[in-house]
DOTILO-73405 format. One record per atom (N, C-alpha, C): residue number from 1; chain; x, y, z. Coordinates in Angstrom, 3 decimals. Example, Ala and Ser with C-alpha at 12.3 -4.5 7.8 and 13.67 -1.06 7.14 Angstrom:
REM DOTILO-73405
 num chaine        X        Y        Z
   1      A   13.190   -5.690    7.800
   1      A   12.300   -4.500    7.800
   1      A   13.200   -3.300    7.800
   2      A   12.850   -2.250    7.080
   2      A   13.670   -1.060    7.140
   2      A   12.900    0.030    7.870
This chain:
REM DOTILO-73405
 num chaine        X        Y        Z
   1      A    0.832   -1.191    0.000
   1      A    0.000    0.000    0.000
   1      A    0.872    1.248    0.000
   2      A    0.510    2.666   -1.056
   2      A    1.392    3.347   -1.098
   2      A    0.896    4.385    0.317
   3      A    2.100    4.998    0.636
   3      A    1.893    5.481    2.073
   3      A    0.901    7.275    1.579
   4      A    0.574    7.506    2.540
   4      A   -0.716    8.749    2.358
   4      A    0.177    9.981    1.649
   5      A    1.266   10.102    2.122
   5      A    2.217   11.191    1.794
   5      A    2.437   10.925    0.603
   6      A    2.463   10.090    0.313
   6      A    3.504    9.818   -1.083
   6      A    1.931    9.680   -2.263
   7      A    1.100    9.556   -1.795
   7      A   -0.607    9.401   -2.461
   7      A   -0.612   11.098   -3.080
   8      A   -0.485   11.601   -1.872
   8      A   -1.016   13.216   -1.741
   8      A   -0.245   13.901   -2.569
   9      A    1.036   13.707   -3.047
   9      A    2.067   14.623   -3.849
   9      A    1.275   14.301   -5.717
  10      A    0.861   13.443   -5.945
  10      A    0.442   13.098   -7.136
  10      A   -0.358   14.148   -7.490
  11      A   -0.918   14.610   -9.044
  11      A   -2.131   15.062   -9.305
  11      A   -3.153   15.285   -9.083
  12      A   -3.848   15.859   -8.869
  12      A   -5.473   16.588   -8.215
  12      A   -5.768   16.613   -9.625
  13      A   -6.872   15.858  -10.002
  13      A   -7.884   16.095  -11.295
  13      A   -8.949   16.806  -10.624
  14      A   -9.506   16.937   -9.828
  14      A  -10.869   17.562   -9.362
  14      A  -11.885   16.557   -8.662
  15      A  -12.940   17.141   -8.854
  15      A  -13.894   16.655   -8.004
  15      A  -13.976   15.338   -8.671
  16      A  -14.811   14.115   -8.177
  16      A  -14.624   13.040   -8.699
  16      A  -16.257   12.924   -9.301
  17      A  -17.592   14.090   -8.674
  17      A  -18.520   14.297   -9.277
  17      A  -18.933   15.236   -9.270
  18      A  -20.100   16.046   -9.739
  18      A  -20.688   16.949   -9.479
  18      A  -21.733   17.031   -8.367
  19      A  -21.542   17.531   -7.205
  19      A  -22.368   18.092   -5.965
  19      A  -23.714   18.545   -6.686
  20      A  -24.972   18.339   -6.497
  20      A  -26.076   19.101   -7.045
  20      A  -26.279   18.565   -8.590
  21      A  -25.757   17.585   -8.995
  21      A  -26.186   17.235  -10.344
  21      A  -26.103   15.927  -10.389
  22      A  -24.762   15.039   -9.895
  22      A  -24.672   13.579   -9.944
  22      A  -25.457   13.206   -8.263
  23      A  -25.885   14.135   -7.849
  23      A  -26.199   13.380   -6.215
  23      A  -27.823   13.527   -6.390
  24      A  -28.780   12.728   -5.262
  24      A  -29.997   13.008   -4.846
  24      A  -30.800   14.021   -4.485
  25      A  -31.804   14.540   -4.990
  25      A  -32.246   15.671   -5.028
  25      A  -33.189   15.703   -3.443
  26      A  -33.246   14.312   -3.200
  26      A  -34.357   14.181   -1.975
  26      A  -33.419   13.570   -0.625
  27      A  -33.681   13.760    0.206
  27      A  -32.857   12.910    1.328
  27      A  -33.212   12.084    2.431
  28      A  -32.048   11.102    2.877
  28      A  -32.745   10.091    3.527
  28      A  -32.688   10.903    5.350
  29      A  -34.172   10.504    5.757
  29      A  -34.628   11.164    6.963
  29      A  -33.396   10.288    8.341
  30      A  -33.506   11.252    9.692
  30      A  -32.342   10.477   10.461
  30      A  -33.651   10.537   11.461
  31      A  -33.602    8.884   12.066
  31      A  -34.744    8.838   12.855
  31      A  -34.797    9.462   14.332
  32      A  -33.225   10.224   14.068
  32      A  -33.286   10.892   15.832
  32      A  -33.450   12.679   15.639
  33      A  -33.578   13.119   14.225
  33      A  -33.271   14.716   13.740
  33      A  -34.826   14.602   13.489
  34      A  -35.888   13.733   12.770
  34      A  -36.851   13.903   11.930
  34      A  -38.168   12.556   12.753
  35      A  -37.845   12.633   13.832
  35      A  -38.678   11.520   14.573
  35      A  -39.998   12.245   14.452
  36      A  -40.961   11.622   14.285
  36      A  -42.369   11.973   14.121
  36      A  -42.963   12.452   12.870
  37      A  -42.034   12.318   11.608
  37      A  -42.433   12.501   10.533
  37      A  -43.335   11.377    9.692
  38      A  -44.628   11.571    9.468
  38      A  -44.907   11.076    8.749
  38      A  -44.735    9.844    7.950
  39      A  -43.853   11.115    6.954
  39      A  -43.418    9.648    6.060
  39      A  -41.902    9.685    6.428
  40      A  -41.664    9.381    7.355
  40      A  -40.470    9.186    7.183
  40      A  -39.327    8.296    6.457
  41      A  -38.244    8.572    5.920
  41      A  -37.386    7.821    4.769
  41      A  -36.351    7.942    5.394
  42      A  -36.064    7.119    6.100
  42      A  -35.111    6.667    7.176
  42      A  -34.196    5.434    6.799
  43      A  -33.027    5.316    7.074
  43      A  -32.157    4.435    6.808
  43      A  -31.967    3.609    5.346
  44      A  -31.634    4.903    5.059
  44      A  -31.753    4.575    3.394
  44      A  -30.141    5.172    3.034
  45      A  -29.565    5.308    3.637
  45      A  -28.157    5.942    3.430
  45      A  -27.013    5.068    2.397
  46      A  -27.205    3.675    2.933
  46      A  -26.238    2.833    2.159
  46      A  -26.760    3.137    0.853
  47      A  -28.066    2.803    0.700
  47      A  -28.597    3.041   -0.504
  47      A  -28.457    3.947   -1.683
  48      A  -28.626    4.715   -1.432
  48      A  -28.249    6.158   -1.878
  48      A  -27.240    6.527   -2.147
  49      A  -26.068    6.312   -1.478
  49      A  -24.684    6.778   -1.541
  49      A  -24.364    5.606   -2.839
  50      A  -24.772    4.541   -2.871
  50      A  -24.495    3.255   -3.751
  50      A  -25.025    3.526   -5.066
  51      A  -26.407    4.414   -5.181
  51      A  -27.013    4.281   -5.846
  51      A  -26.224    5.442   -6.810
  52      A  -25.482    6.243   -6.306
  52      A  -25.227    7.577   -6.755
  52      A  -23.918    6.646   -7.762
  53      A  -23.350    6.249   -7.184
  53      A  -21.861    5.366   -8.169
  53      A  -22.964    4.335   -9.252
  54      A  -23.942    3.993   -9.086
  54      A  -24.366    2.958  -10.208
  54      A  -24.892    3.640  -11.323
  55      A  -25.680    4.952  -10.751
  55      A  -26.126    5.839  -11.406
  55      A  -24.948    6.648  -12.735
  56      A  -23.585    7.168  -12.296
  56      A  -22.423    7.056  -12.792
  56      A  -21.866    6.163  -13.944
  57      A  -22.089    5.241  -13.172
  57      A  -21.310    4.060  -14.332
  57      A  -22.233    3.550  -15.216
  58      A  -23.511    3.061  -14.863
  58      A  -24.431    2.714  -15.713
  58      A  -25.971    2.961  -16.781
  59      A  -25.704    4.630  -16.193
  59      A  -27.186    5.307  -16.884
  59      A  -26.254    6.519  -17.472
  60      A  -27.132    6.925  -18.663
  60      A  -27.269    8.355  -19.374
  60      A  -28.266    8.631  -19.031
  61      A  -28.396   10.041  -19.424
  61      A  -29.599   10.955  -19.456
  61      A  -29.836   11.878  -20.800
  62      A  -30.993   11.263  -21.092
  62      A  -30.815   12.911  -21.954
  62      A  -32.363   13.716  -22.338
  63      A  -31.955   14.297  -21.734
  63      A  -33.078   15.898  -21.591
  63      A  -33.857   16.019  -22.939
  64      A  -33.409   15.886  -23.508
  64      A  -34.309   16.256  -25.101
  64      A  -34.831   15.822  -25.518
  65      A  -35.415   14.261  -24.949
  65      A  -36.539   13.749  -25.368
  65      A  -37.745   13.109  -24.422
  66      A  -38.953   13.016  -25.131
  66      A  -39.879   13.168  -24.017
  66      A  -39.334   11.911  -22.823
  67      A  -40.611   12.579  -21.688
  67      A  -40.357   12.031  -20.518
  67      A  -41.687   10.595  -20.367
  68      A  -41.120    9.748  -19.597
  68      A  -42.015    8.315  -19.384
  68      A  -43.133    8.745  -18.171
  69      A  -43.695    7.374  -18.231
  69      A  -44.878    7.638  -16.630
  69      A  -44.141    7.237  -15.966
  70      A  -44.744    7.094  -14.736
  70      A  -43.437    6.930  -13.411
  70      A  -43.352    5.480  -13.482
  71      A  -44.130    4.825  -13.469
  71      A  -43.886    3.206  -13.740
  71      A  -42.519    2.617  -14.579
  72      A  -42.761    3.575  -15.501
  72      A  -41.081    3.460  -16.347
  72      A  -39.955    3.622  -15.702
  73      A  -39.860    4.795  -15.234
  73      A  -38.640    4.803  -14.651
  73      A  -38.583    4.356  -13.353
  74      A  -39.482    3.928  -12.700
  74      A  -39.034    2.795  -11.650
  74      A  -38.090    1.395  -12.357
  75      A  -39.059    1.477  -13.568
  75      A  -38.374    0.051  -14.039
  75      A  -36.662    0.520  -14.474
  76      A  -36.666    1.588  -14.726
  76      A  -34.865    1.843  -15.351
  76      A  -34.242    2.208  -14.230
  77      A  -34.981    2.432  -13.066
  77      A  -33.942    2.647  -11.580
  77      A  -33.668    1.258  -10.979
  78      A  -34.314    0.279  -11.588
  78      A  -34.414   -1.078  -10.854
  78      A  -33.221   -1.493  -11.622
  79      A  -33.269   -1.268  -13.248
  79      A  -32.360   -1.568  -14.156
  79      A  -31.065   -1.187  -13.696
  80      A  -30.922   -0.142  -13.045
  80      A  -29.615    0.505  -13.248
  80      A  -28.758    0.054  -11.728
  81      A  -29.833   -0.063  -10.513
  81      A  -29.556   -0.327   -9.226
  81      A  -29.002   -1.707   -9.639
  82      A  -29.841   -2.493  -10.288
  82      A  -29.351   -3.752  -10.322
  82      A  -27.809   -4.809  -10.365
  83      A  -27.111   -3.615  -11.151
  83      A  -25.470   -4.218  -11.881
  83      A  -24.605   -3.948  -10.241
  84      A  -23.864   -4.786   -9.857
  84      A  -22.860   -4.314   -8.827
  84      A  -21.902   -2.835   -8.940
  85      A  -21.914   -2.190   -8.190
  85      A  -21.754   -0.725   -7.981
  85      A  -20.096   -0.759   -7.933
  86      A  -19.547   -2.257   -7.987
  86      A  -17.959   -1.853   -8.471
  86      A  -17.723   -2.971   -9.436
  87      A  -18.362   -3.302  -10.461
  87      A  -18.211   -3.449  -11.439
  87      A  -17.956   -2.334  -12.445
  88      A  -17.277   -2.318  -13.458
  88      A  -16.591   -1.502  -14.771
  88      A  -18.087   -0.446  -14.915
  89      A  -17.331    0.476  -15.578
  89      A  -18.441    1.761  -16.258
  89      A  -19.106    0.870  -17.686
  90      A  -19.615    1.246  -17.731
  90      A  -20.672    0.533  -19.198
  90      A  -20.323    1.393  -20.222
  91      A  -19.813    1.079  -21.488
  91      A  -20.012    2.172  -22.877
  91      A  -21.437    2.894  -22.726
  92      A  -20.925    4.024  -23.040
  92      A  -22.093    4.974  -23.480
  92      A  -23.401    4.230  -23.937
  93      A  -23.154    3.873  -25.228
  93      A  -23.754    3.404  -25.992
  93      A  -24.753    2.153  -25.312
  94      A  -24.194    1.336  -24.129
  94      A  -24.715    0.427  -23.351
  94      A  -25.325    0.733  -22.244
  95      A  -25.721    2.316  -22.009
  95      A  -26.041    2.353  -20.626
  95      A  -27.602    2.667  -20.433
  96      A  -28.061    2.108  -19.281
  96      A  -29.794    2.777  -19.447
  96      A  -29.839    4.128  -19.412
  97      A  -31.141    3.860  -20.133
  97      A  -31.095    5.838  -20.511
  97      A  -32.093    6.276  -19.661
  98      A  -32.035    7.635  -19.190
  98      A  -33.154    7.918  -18.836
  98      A  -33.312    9.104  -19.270
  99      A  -34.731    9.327  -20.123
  99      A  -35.392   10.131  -21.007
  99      A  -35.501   11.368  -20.248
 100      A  -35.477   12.559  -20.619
 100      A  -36.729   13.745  -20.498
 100      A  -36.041   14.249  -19.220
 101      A  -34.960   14.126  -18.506
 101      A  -33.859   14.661  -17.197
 101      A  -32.362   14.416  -17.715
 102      A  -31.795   15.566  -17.316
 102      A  -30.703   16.015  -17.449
 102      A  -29.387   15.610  -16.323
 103      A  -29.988   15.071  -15.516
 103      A  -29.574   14.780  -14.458
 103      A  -30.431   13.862  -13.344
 104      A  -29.149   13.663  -12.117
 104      A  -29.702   12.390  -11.343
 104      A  -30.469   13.602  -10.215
 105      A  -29.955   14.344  -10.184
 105      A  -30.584   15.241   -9.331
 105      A  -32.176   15.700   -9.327
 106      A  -31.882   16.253  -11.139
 106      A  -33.013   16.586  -11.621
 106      A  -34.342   15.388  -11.471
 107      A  -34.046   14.495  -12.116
 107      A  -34.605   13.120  -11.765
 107      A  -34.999   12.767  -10.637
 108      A  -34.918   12.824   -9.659
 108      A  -35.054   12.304   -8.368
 108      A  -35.848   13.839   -8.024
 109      A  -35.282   14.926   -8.039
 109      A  -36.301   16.079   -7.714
 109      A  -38.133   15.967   -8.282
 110      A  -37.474   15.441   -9.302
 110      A  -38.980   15.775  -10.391
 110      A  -39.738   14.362  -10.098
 111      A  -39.317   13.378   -9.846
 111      A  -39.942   11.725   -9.867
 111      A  -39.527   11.363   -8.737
 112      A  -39.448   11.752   -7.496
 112      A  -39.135   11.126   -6.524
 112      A  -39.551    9.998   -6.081
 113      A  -40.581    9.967   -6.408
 113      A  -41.702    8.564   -5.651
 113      A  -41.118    7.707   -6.976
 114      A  -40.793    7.821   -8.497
 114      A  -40.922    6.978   -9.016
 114      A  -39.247    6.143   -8.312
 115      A  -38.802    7.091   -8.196
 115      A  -37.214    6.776   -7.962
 115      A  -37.319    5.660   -6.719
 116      A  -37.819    6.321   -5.729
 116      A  -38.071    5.467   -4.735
 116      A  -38.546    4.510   -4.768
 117      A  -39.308    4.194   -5.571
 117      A  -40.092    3.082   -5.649
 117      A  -39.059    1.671   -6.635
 118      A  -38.461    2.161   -7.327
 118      A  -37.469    1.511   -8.274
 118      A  -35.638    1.098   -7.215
 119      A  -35.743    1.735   -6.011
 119      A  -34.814    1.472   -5.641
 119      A  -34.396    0.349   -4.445
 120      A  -33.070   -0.420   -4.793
 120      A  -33.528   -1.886   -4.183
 120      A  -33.767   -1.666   -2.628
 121      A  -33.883   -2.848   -1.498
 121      A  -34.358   -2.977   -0.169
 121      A  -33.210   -2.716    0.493
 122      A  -33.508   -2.203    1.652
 122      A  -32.651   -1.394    2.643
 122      A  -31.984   -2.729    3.502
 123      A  -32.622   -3.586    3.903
 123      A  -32.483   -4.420    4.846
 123      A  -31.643   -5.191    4.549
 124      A  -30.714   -5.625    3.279
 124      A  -29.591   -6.258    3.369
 124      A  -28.374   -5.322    2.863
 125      A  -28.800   -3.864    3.197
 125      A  -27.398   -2.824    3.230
 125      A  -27.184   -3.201    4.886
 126      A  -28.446   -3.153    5.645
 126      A  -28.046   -3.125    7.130
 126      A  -27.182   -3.814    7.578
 127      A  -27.792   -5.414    7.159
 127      A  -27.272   -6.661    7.834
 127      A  -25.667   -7.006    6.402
 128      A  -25.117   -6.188    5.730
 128      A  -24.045   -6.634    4.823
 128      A  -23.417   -7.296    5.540
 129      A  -22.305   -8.192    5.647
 129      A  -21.697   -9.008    6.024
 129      A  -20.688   -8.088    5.814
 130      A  -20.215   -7.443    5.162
 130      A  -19.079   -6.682    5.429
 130      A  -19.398   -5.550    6.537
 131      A  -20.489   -5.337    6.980
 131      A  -20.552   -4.106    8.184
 131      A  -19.652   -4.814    9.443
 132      A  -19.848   -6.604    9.723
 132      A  -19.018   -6.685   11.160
 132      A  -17.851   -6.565   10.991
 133      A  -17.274   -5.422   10.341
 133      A  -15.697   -5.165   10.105
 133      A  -15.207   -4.613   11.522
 134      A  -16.576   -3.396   11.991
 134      A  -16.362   -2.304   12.621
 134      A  -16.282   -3.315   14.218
 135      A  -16.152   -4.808   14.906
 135      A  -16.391   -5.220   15.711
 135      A  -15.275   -5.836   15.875
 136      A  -14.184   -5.487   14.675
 136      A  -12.900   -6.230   15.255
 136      A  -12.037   -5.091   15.344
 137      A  -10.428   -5.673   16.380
 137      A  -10.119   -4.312   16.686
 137      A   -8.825   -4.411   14.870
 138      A   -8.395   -3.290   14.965
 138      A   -7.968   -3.022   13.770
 138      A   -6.298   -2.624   14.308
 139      A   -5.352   -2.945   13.126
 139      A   -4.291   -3.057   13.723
 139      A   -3.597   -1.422   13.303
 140      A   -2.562   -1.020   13.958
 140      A   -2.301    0.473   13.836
 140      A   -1.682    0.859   12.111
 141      A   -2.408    2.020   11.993
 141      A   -2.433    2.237   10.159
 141      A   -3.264    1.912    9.815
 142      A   -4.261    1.576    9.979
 142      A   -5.480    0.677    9.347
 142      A   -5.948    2.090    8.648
 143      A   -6.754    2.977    9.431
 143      A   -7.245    3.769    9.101
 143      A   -6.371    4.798    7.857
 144      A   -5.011    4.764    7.938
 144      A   -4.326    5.707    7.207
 144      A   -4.292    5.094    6.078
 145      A   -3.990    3.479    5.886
 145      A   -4.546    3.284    4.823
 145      A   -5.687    3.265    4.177
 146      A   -6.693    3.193    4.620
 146      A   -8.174    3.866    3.984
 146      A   -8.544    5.171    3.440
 147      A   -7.435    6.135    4.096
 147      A   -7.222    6.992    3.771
 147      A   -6.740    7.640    2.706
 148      A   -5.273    6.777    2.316
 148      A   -4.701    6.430    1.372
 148      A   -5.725    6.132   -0.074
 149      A   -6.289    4.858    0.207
 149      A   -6.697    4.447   -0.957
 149      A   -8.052    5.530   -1.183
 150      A   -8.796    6.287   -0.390
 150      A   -9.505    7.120   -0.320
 150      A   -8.961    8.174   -1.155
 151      A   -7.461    8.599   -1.221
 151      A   -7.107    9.608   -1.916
 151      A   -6.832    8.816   -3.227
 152      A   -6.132    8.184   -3.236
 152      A   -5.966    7.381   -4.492
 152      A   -6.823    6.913   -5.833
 153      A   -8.064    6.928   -5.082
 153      A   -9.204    6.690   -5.781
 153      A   -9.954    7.554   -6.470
 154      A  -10.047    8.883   -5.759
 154      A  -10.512   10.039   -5.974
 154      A   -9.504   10.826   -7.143
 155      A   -8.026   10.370   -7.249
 155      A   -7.443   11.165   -8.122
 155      A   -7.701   10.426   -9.547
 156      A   -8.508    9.102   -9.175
 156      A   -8.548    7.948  -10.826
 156      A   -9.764    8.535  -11.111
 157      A  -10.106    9.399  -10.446
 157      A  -11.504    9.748  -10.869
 157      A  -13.001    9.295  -10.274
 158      A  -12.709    8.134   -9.211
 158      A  -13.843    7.656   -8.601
 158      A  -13.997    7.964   -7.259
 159      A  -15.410    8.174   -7.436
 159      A  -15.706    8.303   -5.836
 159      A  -15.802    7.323   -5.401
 160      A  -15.537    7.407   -3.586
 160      A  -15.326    5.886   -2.765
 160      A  -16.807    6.114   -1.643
 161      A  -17.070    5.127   -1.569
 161      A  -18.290    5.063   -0.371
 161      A  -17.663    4.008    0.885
 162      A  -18.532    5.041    2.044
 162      A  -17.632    4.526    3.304
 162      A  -18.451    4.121    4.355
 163      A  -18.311    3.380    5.126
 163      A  -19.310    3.153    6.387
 163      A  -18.761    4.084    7.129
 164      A  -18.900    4.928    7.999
 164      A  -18.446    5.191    9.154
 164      A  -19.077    5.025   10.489
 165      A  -18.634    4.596   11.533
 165      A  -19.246    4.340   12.786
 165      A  -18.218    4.537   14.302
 166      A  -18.861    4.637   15.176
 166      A  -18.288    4.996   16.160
 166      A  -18.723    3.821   17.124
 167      A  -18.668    2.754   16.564
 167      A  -19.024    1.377   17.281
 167      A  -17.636    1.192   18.108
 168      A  -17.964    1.067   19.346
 168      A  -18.702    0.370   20.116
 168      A  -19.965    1.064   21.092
 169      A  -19.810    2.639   20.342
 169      A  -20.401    3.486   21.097
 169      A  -22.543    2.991   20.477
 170      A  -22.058    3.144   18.840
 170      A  -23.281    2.808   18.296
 170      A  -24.316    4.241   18.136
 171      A  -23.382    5.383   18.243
 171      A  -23.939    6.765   18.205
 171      A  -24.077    7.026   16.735
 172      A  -23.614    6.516   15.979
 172      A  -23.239    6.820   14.799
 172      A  -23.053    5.322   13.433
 173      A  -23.526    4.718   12.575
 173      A  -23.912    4.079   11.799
 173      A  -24.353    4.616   10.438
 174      A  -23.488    5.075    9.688
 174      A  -24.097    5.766    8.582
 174      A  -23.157    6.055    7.518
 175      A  -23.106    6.001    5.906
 175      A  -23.054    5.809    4.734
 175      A  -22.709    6.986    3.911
 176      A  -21.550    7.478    3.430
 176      A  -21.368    8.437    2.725
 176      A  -20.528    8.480    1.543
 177      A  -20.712    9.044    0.673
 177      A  -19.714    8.979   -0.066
 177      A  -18.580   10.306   -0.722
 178      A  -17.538    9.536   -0.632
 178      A  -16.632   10.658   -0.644
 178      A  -15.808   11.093   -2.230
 179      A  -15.865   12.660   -2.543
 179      A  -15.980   12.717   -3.824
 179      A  -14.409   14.097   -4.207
 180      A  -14.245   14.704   -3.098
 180      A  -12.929   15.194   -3.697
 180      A  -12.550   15.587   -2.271
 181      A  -10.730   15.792   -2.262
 181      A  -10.659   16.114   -0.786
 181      A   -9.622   17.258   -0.982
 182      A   -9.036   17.516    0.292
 182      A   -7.808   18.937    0.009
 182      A   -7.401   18.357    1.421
 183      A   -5.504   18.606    1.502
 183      A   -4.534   18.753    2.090
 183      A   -4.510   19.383    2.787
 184      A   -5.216   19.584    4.406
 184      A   -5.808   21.394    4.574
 184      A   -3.854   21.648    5.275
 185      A   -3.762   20.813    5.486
 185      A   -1.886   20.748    5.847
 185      A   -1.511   19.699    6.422
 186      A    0.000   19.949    7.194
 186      A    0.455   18.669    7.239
 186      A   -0.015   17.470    7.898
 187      A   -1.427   18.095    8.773
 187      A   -1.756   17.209    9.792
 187      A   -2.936   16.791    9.410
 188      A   -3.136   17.120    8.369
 188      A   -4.764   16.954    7.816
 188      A   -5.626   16.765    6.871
 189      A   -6.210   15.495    6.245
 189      A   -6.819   15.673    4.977
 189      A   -8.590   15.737    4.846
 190      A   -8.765   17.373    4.120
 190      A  -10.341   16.874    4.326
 190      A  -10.969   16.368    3.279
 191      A  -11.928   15.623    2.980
 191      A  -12.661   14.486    2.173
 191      A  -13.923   15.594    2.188
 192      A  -14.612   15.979    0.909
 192      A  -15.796   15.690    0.700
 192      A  -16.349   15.108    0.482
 193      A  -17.662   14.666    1.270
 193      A  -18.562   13.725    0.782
 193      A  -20.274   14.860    1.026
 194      A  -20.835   13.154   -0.516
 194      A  -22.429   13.616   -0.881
 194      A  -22.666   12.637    0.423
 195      A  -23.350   13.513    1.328
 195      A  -23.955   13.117    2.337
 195      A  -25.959   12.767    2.627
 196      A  -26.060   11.731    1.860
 196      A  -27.402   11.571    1.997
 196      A  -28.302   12.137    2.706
 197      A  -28.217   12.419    4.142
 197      A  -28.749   12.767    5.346
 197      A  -29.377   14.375    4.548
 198      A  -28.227   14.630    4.086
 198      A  -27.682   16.522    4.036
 198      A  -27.822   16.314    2.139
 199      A  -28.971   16.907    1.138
 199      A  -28.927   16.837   -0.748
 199      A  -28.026   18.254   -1.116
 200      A  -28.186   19.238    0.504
 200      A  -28.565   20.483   -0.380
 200      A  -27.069   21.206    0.092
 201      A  -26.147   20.376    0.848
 201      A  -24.724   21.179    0.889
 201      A  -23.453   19.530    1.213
 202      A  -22.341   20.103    0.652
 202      A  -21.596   18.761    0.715
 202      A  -21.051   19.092    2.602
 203      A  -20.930   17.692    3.176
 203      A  -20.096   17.726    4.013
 203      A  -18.565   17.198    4.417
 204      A  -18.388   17.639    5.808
 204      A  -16.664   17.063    5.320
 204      A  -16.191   15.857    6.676
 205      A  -15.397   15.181    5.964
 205      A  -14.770   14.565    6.764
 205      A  -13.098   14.310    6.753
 206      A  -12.891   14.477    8.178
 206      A  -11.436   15.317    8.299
 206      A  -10.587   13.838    9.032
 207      A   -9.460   13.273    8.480
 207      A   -8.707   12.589    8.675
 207      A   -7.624   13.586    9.384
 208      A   -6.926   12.973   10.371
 208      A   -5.952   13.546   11.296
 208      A   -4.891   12.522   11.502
 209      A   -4.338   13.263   10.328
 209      A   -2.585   12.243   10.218
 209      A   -1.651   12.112   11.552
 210      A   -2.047   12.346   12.735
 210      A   -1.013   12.340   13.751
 210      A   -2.243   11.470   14.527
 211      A   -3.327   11.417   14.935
 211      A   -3.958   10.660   15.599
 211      A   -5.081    9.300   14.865
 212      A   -4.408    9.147   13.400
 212      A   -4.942    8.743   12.262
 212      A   -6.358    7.845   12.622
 213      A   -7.562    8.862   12.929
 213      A   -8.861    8.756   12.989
 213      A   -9.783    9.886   12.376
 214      A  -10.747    9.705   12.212
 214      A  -11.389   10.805   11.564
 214      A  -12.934   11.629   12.477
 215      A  -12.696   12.713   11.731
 215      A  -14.032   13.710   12.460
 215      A  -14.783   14.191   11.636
 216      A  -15.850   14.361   11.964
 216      A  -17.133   15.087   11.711
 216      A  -16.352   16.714   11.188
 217      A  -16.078   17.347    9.717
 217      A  -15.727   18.847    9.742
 217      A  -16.288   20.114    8.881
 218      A  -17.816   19.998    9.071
 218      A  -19.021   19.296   10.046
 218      A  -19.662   18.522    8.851
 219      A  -20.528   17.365    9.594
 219      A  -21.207   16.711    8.914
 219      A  -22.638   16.487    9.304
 220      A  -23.400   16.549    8.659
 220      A  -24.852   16.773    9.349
 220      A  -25.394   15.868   10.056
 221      A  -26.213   16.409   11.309
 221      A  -26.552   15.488   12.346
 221      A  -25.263   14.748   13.125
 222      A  -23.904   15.051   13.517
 222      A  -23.204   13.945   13.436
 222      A  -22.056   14.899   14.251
 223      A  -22.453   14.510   15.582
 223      A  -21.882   15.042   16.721
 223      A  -21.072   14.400   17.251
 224      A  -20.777   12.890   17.342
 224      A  -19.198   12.091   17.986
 224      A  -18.076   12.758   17.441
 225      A  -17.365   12.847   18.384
 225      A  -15.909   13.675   18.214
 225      A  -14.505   13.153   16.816
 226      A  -15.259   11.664   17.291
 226      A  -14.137   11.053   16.020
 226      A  -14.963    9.184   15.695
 227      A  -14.420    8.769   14.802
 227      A  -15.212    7.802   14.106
 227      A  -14.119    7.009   13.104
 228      A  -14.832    5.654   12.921
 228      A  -13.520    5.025   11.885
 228      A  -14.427    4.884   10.497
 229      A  -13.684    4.623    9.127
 229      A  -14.460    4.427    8.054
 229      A  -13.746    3.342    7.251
 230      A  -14.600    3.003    6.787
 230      A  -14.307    1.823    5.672
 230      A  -15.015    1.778    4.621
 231      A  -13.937    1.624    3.767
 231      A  -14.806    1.304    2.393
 231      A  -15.930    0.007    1.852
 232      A  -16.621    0.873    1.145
 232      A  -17.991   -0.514    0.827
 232      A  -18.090   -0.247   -0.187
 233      A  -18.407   -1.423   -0.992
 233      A  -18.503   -2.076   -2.296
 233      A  -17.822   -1.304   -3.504
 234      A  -16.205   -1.748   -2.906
 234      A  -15.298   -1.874   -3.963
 234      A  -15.173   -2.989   -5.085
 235      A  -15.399   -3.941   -4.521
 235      A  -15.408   -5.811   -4.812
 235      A  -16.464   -6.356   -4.055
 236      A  -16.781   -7.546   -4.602
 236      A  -17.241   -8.468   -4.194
 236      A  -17.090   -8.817   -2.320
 237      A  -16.247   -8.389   -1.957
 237      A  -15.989   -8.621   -0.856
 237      A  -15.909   -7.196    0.345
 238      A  -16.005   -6.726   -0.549
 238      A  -16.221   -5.082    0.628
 238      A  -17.354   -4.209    0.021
């Protein structure tokens, strides 16, 4: 694994998506910020953050021609959710289309219910078999390398999605994905991430190269002082 320092001197291409255009226009509710809502849309985070990379690799859009009933594009959100979210980008030419939106944003603003309705079940993001990562103890560097490949990834151009949790505390359980970061200096790298919780501003998360754990800098709803993260569904196996 190449070490974080030696990650960080490489090239900065930019953001790895667009904030407000490749992300969700609607957001998933937090059952301790939005308790007593209605309808609440709660624990939908893995989802979403997953859905945003499949959305990426495997759909176009294009605006200029008419738009479907919502039944349709449930069926092309089912289509598109469907392919594993780290499997290869699809040719252009191979990807589902979705008619009459310009975007995933736009899409999900304008068809929300259809979106929702097309998107797969929450209940085996919960129980993944890769979540009991966070229950073993982890050996020192762990985190800096996540970090690492966190930067590494972001300069190939892809965004990485992360669990983060503050288990054993259990204050914190929740899904983000991280899309460009900055060097704020020597002690510090901050990560943006599209934060499901939060459609309408990016938040940050701040790695601290001398105590190599990470913080909330700020992230919505999300008050523990520090937290570990791991990557999800790189492979088959994470």
């Amino acid at each position: 694994m190449t070490p974080l320092a030696v990650v960080l001197r490489r090239p900065h291409p930019g953001p790895a998506l667009r904030f407000g255009v490749d992300t969700f226009a609607f957001r998933n509710d937090s059952r301790v910020h939005h308790k007593g809502k209605p309808d609440l849309y709660a624990s939908w985070c893995f989802v979403l953050a997953r859905a945003v990379v499949q959305f990426r690799r495997f759909a176009r859009f294009e605006p200029g021609t008419p738009r479907l009933a919502a039944p349709e594009y449930t069926a092309l959100v089912q289509r598109v959710t469907r392919r594993a979210p780290w499997r290869a980008p699809l040719p252009v030419a191979e990807r589902v289309v979705l008619p009459g939106f310009g975007s995933l944003h736009e899409l999900t603003r304008e068809a929300e219910g259809a979106v929702k309705a097309g998107l797969p079940r929450r209940l085996w993001t919960v129980l993944h078999w890769t979540n009991w990562r966070m229950i073993f103890p982890r050996p020192q560097g762990q985190q800096e390398r996540v970090a690492s490949e966190i930067v590494a990834e972001l300069q190939a151009g892809r965004p990485v999605q992360l669990l983060i949790t503050d288990f054993p505390r259990i204050r914190l359980n929740h899904s983000v994905l991280a899309f460009d970061f900055r060097a704020s200096d020597s002690d510090a790298v901050d990560f943006s991430v599209y934060d499901p919780n939060d459609p309408t501003s990016p938040g940050v998360i701040r790695f601290d190269r001398h105590e190599r754990r990470y913080r909330p800098a700020p992230l919505c709803g999300v008050s523990v002082p520090h937290f570990r993260a791991f990557r999800m569904y790189c492979s088959p196996f994470l």
